[in-house]
N, C-alpha and C positions, 0 to 999 in steps of 0.2 A: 775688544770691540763690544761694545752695547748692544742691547736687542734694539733700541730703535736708530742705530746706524744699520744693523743688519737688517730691520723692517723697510728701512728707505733705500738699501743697497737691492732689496728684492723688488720692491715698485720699480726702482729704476731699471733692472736685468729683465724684468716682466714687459714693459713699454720698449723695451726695446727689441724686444721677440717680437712682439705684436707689431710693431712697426715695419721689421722685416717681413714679417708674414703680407701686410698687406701689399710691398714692392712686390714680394715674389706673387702674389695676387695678378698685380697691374701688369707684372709683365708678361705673365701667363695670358693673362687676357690679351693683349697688346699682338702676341703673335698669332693668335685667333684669327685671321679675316674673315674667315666665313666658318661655319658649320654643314652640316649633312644636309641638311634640310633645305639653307640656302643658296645652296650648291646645284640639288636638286630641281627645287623652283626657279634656278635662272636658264635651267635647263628645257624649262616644260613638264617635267614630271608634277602629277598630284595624285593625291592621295585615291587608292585601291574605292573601288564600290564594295562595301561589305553592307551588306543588309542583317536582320536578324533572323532570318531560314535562314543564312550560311554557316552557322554555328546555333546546334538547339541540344538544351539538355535530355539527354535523353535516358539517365538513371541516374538514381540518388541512392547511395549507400546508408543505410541507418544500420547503425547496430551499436555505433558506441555512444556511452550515457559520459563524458566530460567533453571540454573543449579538443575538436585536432588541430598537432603543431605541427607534423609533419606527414609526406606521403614520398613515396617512391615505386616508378613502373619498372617491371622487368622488360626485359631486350627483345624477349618474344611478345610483348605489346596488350596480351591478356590478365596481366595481376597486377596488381599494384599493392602495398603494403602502408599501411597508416600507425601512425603514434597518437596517443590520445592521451587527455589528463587521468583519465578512467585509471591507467595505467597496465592501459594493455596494447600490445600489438596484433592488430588485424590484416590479413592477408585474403584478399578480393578478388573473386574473377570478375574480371570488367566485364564480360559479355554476358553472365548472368547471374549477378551483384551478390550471388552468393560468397559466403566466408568459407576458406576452405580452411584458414589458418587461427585460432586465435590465442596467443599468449599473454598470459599474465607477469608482469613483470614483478621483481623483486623490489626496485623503486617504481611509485606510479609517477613521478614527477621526471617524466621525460620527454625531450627536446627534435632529437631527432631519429630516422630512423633512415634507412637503406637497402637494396638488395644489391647480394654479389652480383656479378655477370653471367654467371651460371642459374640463376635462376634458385638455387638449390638452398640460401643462406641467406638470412638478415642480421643485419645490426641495428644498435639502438645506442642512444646515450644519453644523460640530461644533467640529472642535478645531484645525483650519485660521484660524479665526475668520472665516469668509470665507461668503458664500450663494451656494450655486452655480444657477442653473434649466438645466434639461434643457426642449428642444421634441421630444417623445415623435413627430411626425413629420419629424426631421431623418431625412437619410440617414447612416446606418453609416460609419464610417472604414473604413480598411483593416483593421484589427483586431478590426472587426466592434461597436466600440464609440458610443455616442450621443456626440456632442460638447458642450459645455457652450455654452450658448449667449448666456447671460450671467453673470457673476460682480460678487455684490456688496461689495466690500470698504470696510473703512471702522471696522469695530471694532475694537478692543483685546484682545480676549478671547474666549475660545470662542462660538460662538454654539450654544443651548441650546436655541433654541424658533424656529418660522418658521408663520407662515400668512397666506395670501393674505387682501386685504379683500375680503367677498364679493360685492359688487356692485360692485368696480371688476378689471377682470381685470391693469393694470396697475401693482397697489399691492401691499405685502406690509409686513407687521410682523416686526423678529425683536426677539430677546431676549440677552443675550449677559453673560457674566461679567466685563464690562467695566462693571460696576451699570447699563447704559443699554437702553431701546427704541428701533428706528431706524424709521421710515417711508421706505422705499424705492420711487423708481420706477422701477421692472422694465423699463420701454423704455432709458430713460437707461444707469441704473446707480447714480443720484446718489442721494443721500440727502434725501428732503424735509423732516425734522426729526427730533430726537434729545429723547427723552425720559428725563432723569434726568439721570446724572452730574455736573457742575460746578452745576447746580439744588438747593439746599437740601431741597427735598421729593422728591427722588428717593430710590432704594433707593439703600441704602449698604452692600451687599453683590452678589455675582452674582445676576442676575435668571434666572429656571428658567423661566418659562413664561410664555406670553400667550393671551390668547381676545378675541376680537372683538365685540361682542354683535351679531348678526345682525338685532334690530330695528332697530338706529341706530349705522352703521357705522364714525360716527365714535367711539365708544366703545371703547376696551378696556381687560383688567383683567389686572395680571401680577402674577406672585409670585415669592418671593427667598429667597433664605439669612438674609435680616434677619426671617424669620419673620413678614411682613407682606402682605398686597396692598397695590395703589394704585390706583385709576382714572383714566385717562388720556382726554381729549378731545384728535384731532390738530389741532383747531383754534388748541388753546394747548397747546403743549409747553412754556413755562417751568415749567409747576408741575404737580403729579397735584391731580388735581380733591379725590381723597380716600385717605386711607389706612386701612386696617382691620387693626386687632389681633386677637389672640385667641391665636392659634398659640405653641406653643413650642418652636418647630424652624422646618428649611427650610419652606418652601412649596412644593413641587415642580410640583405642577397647580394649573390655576385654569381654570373651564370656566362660561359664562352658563349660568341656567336659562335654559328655553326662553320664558318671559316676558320673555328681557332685562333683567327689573327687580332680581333677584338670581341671586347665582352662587356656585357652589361652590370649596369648595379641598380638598386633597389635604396632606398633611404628615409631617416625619421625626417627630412628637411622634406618629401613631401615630392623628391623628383626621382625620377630613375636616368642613367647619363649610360652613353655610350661613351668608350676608351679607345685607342688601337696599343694593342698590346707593345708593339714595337717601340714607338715615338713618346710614348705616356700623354697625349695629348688627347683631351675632352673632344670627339665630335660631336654629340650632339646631349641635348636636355628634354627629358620629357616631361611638360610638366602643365597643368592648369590652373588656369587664375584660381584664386579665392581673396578670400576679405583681406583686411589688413592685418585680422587677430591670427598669429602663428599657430592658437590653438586649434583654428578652421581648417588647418590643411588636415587633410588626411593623410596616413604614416606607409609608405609605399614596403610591403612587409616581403614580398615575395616576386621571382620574374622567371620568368620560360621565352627561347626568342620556338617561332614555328622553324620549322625544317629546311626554309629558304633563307631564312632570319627577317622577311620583311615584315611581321607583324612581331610585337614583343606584347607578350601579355602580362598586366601588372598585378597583383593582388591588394587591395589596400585596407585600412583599418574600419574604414565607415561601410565594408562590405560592398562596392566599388571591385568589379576586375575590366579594368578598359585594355585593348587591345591596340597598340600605336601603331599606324604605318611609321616602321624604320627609317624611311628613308625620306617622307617630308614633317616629321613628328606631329601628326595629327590622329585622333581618337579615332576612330573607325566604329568602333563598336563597345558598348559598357555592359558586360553579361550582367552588373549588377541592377539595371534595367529594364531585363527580360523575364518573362514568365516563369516560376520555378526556380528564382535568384537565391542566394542565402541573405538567411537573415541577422547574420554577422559578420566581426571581421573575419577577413581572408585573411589564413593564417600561412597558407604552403598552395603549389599548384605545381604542376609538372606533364609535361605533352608526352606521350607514347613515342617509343622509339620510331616508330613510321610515322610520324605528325601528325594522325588523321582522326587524333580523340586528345583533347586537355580535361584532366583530371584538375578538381581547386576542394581544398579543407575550409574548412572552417569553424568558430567559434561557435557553432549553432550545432555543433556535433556530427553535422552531416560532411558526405562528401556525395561533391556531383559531375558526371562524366558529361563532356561537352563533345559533339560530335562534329565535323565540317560535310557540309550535304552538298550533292550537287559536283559542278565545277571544282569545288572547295575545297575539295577531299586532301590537297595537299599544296598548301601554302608556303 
């Protein structure tokens, strides 16, 4: 066979994917009748009164000199821990923005970072491809730095996302551009199963994130460059339990509601989509006009839902964090519009385990704690 019988044999295998892609498209849509929102509105429901006293920053962390990519709170609701390009980890008491922590890491080029459930442990991971954990009470080197106390290695490719499972303090999930999720045990070092790669229903591009669903720990749900989620059970890692469309871009976040039963996503196409975990079926789109030029939208990078799950807060690239009511998809509130905003993209954000303070990173080095006052206190 010639190359240009096998060049026209690939157009034709090519338009014909594509072709099916768009049936399963139309039929997807098709069985849509309504969404969340519409649902809602024929109900009488609209959208929540949120003013700008209902959420006011009320401390801004400075201390690292590069861009932050990532932040994670601890369970008892006063630390949180940030990744920066600087290439250090910093560990914050939120109630008074002191550093109690700060490590220097061995690669500065890192992506994510995490605390155990214990409070006692973080991890890290980037472009090393490697997870590093810190024991936040080891003793200091001579340098005055935290030592690493264990290193997970084992992927191919950066690692992009990392979080402990919450009810086991020795297990941890990452995610890595190597298309695969690892289940790792934090004592060993070993890898207790790999989720995707050489597996047909695995992502076929780099994986950006993971979330855990906190009702049923064997669950979680990650998102990719192939524009998709999956649902994963670590009971069976040959296959993702399920995939879900919608997107037409990266997936960058992916975060459970707080029922566990559906979960949000985050994307470079500019919208954030609610799922139901069960059915795989899109409820709802978050998303606002702009111009015609695809470069206008801005890149939806990060999401947290509040502790009721009716406001989901988005992070975006033009330094934008709008706040959606859930439930009739409309803006409530744009912290990127308030006194005290950052002056870049939103890189990471993440709400306190009692919902009553959102932490957001960003490319301007800063991080700023958001407070809900009032009535507000827990949404």
């Amino acid at each position: 066979m010639s190359v240009a019988e096998l060049k026209e044999r690939h157009i034709a295998a090519t338009a014909t994917v594509n072709a099916l892609r768009e049936r399963l498209k139309q039929r997807r849509q098709a069985l849509l009748d309504t969404d969340v929102a519409g649902y809602a509105r024929s109900h009488g429901k609209t959208a929540i009164c949120f003013g700008s006293t209902d959420l006011v920053c009320c401390r801004t962390l400075q201390g690292h000199t590069g861009k932050v990519y990532s932040l994670d709170w601890t369970l008892e609701r006063n630390r949180i821990v940030s990744a920066s390009q600087d290439g250090r980890l910093i560990v914050w008491n939120a109630l008074t923005s002191q550093k109690t922590h700060a490590i220097k890491l061995h690669c500065a080029w890192v992506m994510t970072c995490a605390f155990a459930p214990n409070g006692q442990s973080v991890a890290c991971g980037g472009l090393d491809s490697a997870c590093s954990i810190f024991n936040l009470n080891s003793q200091v080197d001579r340098d005055g730095n935290i030592p690493i106390s264990r290193i997970l290695t084992g992927h191919k490719g950066y690692v992009s996302s990392c979080q402990f499972v919450p009810d086991q303090e020795t297990r941890l999930i990452t995610s890595s551009g190597d298309q695969t999720c690892v289940l790792w045990d934090v004592t060993t070092g070993q890898r207790i199963s790999v989720f995707g790669g050489e597996f047909p229903s695995g992502h076929t591009t780099d994986v950006l994130s993971v979330s855990i669903n906190s009702s049923n720990s064997n669950m979680f749900v990650s998102g990719s460059c192939d524009a998709t989620a999956r649902l994963w059970d670590t009971r069976i890692a040959s296959r993702a339990v399920r995939t879900y469309h919608g997107h037409e871009g990266d997936v960058n976040a992916v975060k459970f509601f707080p029922d566990g039963q559906r979960f949000g996503t985050g994307s470079n196409d500019g919208t954030c989509r609610l799922f139901d975990m069960r059915t795989g079926h899109q409820l709802q789109i978050y998303s606002q006009q702009h111009g015609n030029n695809d470069n206008d939208v801005p890149i939806a990078t990060s999401i947290a839902f509040s502790i009721s799950g009716r406001l989901l807060f988005a992070g975006y690239s033009n330094g934008d964090c709008y706040a959606w009511d859930t439930l009739v998809a409309e803006v409530v509130l744009n912290l990127g519009s308030l006194q005290n905003s950052h002056e870049g993209r939103i890189s990471c954000l993440g709400l306190s385990a009692d919902g009553s303070a959102l932490c957001t990173g960003s490319w301007d080095k800063n991080l700023k704690i958001w407070a809900f006052g009032g009535h507000r206190r827990v949404i």
